[in-house]
C-alpha positions as a Python dict, from the first residue, in 0.01 Angstrom:
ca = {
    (1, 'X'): (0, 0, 0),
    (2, 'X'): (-136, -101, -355),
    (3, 'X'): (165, -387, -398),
    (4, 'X'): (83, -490, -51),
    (5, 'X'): (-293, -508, -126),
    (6, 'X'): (-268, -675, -448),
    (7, 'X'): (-10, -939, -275),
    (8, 'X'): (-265, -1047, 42),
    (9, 'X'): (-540, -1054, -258),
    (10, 'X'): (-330, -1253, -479),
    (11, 'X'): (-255, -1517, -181),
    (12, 'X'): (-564, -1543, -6),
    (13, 'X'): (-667, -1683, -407),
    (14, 'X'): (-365, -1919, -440),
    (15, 'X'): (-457, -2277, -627),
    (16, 'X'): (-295, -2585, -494),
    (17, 'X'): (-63, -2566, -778),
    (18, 'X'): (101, -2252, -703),
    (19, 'X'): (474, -2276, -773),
    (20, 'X'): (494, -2609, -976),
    (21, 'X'): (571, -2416, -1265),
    (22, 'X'): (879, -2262, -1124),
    (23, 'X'): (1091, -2512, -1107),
    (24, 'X'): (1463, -2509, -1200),
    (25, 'X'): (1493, -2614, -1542),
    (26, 'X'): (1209, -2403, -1650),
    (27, 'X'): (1339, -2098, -1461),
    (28, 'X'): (1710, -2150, -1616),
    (29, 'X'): (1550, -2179, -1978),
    (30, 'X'): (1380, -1875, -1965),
    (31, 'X'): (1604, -1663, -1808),
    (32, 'X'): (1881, -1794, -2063),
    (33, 'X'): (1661, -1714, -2318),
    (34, 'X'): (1568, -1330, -2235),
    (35, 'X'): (1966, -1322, -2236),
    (36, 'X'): (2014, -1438, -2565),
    (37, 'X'): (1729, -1202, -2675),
    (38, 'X'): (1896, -901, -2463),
    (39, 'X'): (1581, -840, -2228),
    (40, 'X'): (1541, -626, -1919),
    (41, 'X'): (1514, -779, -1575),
    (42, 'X'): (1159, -685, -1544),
    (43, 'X'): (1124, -925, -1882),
    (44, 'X'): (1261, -1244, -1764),
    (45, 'X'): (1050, -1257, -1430),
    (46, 'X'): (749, -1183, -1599),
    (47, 'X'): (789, -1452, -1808),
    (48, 'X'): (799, -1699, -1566),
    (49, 'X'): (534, -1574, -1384),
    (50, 'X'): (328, -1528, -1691),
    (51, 'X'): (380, -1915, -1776),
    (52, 'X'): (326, -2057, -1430),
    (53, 'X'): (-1, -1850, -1451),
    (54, 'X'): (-115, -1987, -1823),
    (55, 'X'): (29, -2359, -1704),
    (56, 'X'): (-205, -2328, -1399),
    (57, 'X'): (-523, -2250, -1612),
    (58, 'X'): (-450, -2531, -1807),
    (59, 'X'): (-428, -2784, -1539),
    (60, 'X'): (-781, -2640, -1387),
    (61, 'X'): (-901, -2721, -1736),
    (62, 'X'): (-790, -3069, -1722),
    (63, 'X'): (-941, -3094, -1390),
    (64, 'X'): (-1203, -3001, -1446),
    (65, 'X'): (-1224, -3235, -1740),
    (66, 'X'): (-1141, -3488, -1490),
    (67, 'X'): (-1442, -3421, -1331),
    (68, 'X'): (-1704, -3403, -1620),
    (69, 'X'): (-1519, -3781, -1686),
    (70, 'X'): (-1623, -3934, -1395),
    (71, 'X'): (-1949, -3848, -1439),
    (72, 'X'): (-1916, -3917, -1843),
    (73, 'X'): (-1711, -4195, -1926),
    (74, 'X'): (-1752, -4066, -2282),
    (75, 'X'): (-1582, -3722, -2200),
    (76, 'X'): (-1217, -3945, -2149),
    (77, 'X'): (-1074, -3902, -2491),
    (78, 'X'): (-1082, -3531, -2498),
    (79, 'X'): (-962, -3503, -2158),
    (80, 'X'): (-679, -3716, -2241),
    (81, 'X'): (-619, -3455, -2584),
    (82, 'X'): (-590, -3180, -2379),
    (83, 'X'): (-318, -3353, -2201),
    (84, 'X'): (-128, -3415, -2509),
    (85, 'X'): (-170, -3066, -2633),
    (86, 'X'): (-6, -2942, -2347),
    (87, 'X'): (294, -3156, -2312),
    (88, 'X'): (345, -3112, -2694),
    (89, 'X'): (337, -2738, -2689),
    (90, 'X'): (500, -2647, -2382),
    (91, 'X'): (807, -2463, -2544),
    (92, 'X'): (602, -2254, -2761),
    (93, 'X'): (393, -2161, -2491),
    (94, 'X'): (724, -2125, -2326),
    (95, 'X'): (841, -1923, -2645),
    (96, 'X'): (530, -1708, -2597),
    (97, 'X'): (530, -1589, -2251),
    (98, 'X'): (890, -1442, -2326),
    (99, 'X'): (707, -1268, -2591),
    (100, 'X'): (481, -1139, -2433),
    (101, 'X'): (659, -1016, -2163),
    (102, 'X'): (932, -827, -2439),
    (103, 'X'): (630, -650, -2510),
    (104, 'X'): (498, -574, -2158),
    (105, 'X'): (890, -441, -2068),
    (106, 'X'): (835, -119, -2283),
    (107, 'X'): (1176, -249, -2401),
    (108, 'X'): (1365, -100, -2749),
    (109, 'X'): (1407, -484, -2773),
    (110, 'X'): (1057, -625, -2853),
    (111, 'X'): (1088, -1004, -2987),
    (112, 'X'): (945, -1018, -3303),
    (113, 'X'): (817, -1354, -3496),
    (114, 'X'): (1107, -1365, -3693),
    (115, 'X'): (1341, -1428, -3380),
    (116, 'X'): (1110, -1620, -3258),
    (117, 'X'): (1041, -1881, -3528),
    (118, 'X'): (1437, -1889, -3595),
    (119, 'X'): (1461, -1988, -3245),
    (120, 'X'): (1204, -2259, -3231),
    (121, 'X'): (1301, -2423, -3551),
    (122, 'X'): (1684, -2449, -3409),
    (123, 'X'): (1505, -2652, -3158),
    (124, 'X'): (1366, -2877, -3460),
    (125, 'X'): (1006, -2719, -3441),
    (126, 'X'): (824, -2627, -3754),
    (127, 'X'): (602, -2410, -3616),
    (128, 'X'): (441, -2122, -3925),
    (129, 'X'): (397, -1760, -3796),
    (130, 'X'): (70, -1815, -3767),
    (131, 'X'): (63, -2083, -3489),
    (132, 'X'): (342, -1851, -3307),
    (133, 'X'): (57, -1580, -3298),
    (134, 'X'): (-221, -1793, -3275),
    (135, 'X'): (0, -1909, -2937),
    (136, 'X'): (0, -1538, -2797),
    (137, 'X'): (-351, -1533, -2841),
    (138, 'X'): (-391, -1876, -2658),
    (139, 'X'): (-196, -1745, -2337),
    (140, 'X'): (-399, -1420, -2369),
    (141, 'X'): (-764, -1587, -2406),
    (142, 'X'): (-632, -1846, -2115),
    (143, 'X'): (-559, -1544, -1872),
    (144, 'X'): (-828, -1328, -1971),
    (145, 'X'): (-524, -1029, -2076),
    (146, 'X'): (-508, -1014, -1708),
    (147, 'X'): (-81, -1038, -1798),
    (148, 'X'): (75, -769, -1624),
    (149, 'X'): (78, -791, -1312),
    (150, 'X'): (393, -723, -1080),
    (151, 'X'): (664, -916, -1029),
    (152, 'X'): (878, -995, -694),
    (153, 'X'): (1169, -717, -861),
    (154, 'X'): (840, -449, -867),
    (155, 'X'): (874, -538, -513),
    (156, 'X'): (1227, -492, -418),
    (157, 'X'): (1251, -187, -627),
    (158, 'X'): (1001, 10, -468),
    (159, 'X'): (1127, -70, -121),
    (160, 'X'): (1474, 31, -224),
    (161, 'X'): (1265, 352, -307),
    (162, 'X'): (1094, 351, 1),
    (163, 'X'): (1439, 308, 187),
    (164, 'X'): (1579, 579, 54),
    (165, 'X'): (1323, 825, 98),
    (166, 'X'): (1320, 720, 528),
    (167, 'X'): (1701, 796, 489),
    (168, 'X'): (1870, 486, 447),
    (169, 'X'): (2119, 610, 226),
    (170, 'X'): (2318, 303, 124),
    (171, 'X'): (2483, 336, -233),
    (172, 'X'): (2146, 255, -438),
    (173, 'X'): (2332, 120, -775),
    (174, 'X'): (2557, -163, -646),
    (175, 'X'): (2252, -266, -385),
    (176, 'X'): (2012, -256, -669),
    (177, 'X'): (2270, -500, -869),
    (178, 'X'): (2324, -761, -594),
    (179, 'X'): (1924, -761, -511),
    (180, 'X'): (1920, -871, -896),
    (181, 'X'): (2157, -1142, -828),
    (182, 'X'): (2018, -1245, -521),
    (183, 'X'): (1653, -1268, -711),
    (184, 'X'): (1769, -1459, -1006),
    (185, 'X'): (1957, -1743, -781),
    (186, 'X'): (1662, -1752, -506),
    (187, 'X'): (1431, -1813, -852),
    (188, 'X'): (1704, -2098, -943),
    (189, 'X'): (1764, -2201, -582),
    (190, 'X'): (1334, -2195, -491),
    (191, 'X'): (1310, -2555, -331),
    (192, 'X'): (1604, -2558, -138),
    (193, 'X'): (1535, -2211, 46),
    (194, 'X'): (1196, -2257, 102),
    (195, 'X'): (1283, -2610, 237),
    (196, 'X'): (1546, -2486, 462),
    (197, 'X'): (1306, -2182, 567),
    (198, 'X'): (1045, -2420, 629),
    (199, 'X'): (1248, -2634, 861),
    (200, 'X'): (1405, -2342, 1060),
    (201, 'X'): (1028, -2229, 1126),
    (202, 'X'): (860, -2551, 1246),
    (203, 'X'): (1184, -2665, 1410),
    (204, 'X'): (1220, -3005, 1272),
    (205, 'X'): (1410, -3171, 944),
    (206, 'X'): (1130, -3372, 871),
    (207, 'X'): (807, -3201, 775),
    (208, 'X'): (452, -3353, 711),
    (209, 'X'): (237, -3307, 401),
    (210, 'X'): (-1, -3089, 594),
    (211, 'X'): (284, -2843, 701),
    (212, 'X'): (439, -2824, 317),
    (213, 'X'): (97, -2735, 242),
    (214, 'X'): (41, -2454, 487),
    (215, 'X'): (346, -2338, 417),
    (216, 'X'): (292, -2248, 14),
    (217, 'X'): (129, -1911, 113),
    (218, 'X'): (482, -1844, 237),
    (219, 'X'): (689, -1976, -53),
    (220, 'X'): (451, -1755, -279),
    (221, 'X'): (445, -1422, -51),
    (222, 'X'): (591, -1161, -305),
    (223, 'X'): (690, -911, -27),
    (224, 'X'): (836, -1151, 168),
    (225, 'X'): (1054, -1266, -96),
    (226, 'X'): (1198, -897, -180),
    (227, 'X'): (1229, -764, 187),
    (228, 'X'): (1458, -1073, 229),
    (229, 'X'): (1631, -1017, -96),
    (230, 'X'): (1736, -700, 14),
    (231, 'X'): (1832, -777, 376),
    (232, 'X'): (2053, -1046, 225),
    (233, 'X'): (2160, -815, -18),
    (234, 'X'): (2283, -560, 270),
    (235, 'X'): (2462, -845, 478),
    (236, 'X'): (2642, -918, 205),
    (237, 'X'): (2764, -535, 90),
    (238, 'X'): (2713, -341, 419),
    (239, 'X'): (2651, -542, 699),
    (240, 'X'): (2714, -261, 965),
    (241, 'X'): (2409, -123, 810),
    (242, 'X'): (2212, -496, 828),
    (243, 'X'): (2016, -430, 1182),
    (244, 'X'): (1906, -84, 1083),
    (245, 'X'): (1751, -166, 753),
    (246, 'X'): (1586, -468, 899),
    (247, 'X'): (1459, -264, 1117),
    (248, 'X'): (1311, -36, 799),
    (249, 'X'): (1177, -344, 665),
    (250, 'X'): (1014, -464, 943),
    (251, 'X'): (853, -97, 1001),
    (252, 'X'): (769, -18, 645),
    (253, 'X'): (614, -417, 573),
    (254, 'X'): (539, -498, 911),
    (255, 'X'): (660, -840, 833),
    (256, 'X'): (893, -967, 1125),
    (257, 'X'): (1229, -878, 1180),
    (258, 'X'): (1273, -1262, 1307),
    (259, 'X'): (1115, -1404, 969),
    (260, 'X'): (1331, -1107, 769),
    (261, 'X'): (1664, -1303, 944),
    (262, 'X'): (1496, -1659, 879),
    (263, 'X'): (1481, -1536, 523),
    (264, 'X'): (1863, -1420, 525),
    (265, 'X'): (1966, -1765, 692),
    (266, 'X'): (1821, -1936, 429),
    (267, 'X'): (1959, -1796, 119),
    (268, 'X'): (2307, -1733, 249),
}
């Protein structure tokens, strides 16, 4: 009840930019990353989550800027800093949320500065330690330490949980695995799901703007993400089992058992 609270809070708040942060290329470098640094799972989506957040705040800023220009042609130049500031820093705010979230994971595996700045300067950066913790404290100031806050896998664990305990005993370690697999390629894979979930739902190949934009509260719905992780996940390892725990999903998130197979479709 809690997830499910904080999720409808969480997108009845969403800004326009919601998801432009998620892209591919970012996705790919962090999750590389928090496998070259040995992180948990929990680690690498935080991470991107934590960045799209910061990245977000930082845009509103500009924005906002934007707006103080227009009225003060004056304002312009610092505007246009801010701009250049974040383009310039982006991997060691990049650098940063991976940090952070090390930290957040409880792991043995914290990454230090050291790591870090070794890192970073293979990249050709000559970043000091200070600036790298000066950085932390930039993406902490930015989201007001509001940082941990639960990720799409908090999700699908705790309905595996919740699965189990209404008695659908399917073997939980080899589920648990592929719903990790499935998670880290629908990250990867975002557009093209989304698009081909958005198309199966309004029935046409060609969607307008106003529909794409309508349609973000679903590409950002947390629970809707996980209980179609792990339906796909069960189609793939037990699919005798597939209409039954559809049917647990449907009764424990009351999200449809129509838009749970829509989900499926898409990803396989």
């Amino acid at each position: 009840i809690h997830l499910a609270t904080e999720n409808e809070q969480r997108l009845s708040e969403l800004p326009d930019q919601a998801g432009c942060f998620k892209e591919a290329q970012i996705v790919e470098f962090i999750f590389l990353l928090s496998e070259k640094w040995h992180l948990d799972q929990s680690a690498r989506y935080q991470a991107v989550e934590l960045l799209e957040r910061f990245m977000i705040k930082q845009i509103e800023q500009i924005s906002s800027g934007e707006e103080v220009k227009s009225r003060d042609p004056g304002h312009s130049s610092s505007c246009r800093s801010l701009q250049d500031q974040i383009h310039d820093t982006f991997v060691l705010r990049l650098v940063s949320c991976v940090q952070l979230a090390s930290k957040l994971s409880l792991h043995y595996n914290v990454v230090n500065s050291d790591t870090a700045l070794k890192f970073l300067r293979s990249l050709k950066y000559s970043y000091t330690k200070q600036e790298l913790l000066e950085s932390e404290l930039v993406v902490l100031k930015t989201l007001r330490f509001h940082v941990n806050v639960s990720t799409p896998l908090a999700y699908v664990e705790l309905l595996l949980e919740v699965l189990g305990y209404n008695g659908c005993l399917l073997p939980a370690q080899p589920l648990h695995f592929m719903c990790i697999q499935l998670l880290d390629f629908s990250y990867l894979m975002r557009d093209t799901i989304y698009d081909t979930l958005l198309k199966v739902a309004i029935e046409n190949p060609t969607p307008n703007k106003l529909q794409v934009s309508k349609f973000l509260t679903v590409k950002e719905d947390s629970m809707l993400l996980a209980v179609g992780i792990i339906s796909t996940s069960v189609f793939v390892l037990h699919p005798g089992h597939w209409k039954q725990v559809v049917e647990h999903l449907n009764s424990i998130t009351g999200i449809t058992s129509q838009s749970i197979l829509e989900f499926s479709y898409a990803v396989l």
